[in-house]
DONU-747589 format. One record per residue (C-alpha): residue in three letters; z, y negated, x negated. Coordinates in pm, whole numbers. Each point is the difference from the previous one (the first is absolute). Layout:
<nodes>
+-------+--------+--------+--------+
! kolmi !      Z !      Y !      X !
+-------+--------+--------+--------+
!   ala !      Z !      Y !      X !
...
+-------+--------+--------+--------+
</nodes>
This chain:
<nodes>
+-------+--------+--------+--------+
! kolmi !      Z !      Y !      X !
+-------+--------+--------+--------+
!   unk !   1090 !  -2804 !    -29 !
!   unk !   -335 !   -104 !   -172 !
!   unk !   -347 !     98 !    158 !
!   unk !   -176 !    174 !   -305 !
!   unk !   -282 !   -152 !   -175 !
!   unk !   -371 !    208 !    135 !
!   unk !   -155 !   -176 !   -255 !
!   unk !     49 !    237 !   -311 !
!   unk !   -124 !    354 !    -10 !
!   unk !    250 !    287 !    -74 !
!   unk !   -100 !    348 !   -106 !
!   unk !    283 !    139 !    210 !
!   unk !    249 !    -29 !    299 !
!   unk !    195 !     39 !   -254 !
!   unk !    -88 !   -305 !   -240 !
!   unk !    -38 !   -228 !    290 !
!   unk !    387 !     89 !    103 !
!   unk !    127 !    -29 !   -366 !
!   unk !   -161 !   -299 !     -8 !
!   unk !    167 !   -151 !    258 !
!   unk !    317 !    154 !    -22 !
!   unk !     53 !    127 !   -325 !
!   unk !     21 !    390 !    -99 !
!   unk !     85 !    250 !    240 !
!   unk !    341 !    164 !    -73 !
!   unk !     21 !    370 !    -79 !
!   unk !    109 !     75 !    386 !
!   unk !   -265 !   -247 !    135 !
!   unk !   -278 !    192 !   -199 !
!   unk !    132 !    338 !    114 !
!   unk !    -26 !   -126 !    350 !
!   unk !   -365 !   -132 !    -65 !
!   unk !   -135 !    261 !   -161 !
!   unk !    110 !    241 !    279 !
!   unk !   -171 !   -210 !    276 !
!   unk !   -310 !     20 !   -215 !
!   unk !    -57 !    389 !     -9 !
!   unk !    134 !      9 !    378 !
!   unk !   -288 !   -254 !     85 !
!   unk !   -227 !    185 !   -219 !
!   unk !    106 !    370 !    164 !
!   unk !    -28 !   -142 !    287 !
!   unk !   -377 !   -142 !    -74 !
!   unk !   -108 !    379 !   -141 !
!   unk !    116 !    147 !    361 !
!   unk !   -194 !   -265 !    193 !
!   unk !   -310 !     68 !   -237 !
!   unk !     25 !    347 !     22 !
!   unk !     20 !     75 !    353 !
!   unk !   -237 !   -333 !    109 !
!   unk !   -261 !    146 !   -285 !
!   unk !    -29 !    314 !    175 !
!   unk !    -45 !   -196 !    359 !
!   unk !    370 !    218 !     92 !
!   unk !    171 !   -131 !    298 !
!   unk !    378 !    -61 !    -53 !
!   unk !     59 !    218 !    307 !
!   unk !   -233 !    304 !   -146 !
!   unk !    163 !    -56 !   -334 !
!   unk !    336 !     28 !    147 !
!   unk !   -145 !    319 !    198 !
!   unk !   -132 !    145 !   -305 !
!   unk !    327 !    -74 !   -229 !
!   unk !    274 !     58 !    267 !
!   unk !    137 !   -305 !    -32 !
!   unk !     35 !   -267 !    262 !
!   unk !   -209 !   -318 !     84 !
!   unk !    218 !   -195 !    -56 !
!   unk !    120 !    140 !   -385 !
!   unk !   -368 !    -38 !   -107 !
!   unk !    -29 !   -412 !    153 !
!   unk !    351 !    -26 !   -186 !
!   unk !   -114 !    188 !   -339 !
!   unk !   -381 !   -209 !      1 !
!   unk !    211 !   -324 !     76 !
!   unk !    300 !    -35 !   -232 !
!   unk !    -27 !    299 !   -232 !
!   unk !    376 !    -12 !     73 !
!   unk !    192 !    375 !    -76 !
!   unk !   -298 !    160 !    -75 !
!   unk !     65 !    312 !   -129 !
!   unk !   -255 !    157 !   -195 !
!   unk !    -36 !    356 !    170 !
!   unk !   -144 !   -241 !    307 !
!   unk !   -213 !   -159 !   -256 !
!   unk !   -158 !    374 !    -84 !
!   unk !      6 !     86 !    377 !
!   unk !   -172 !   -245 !    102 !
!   unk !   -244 !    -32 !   -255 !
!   unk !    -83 !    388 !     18 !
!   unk !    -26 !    -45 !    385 !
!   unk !   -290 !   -231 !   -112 !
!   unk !   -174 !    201 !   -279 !
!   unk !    150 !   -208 !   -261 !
!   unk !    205 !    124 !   -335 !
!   unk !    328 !   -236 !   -123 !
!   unk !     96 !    -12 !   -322 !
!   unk !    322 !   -187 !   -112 !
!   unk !      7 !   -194 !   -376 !
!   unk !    350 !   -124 !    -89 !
!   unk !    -40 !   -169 !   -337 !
!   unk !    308 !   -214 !   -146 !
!   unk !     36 !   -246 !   -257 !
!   unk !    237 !   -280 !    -55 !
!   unk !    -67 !   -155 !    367 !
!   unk !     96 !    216 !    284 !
!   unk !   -200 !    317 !     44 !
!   unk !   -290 !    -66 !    150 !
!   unk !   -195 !    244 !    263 !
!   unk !   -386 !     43 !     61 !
!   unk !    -69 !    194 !    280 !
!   unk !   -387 !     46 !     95 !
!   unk !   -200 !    243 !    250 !
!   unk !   -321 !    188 !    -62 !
!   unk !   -214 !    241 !    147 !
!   unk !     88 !    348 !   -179 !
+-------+--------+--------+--------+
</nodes>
């Protein structure tokens, strides 16, 4: 395996790996693309609840879910359903919208918080 050049600047993760390695295939960019909106769902949580100076334990108190669900969700992102998303955002005074917008690359999802 070759160590990768540090000396050129890419615009993405993405360029730098296609670079490398050539193009992703169609299952490799599924996979990818899903590990980017888990990271970034699981980013949004962390803000949210760290924003508001929320405990994980009085989040999971105020949401009814456990401890160890919310470390899990702010983490990995990993199963996230969206009905958690919306309880624990309203258990924080936030509002969650959902944009699903599709094209000829795999559907892409935006999901941001804000203060109703």
């Amino acid at each position: 395996m070759s160590a990768i050049k540090l000396g050129k600047a890419y615009a993405s993760v993405t360029d730098l790996f296609e670079a490398e390695f050539g193009p992703f295939s169609p299952e490799e960019e599924r996979l990818y693309q899903k590990e980017v909106v888990t990271q970034e769902i699981a980013a949004v949580l962390f803000g949210m609840r760290t924003t508001k100076n929320v405990t994980r334990e009085a989040l999971a108190a105020k949401t009814g879910m456990s401890v160890d669900d919310i470390i899990r969700l702010e983490s990995d992102g990993e199963e996230v359903k969206f009905v958690d998303i919306q309880r624990i955002a309203a258990a924080l005074g936030y509002h969650v919208s959902l944009k699903i917008s599709g094209s000829l690359k795999p559907v892409e999802y935006a999901v941001s918080a804000h203060n109703p």
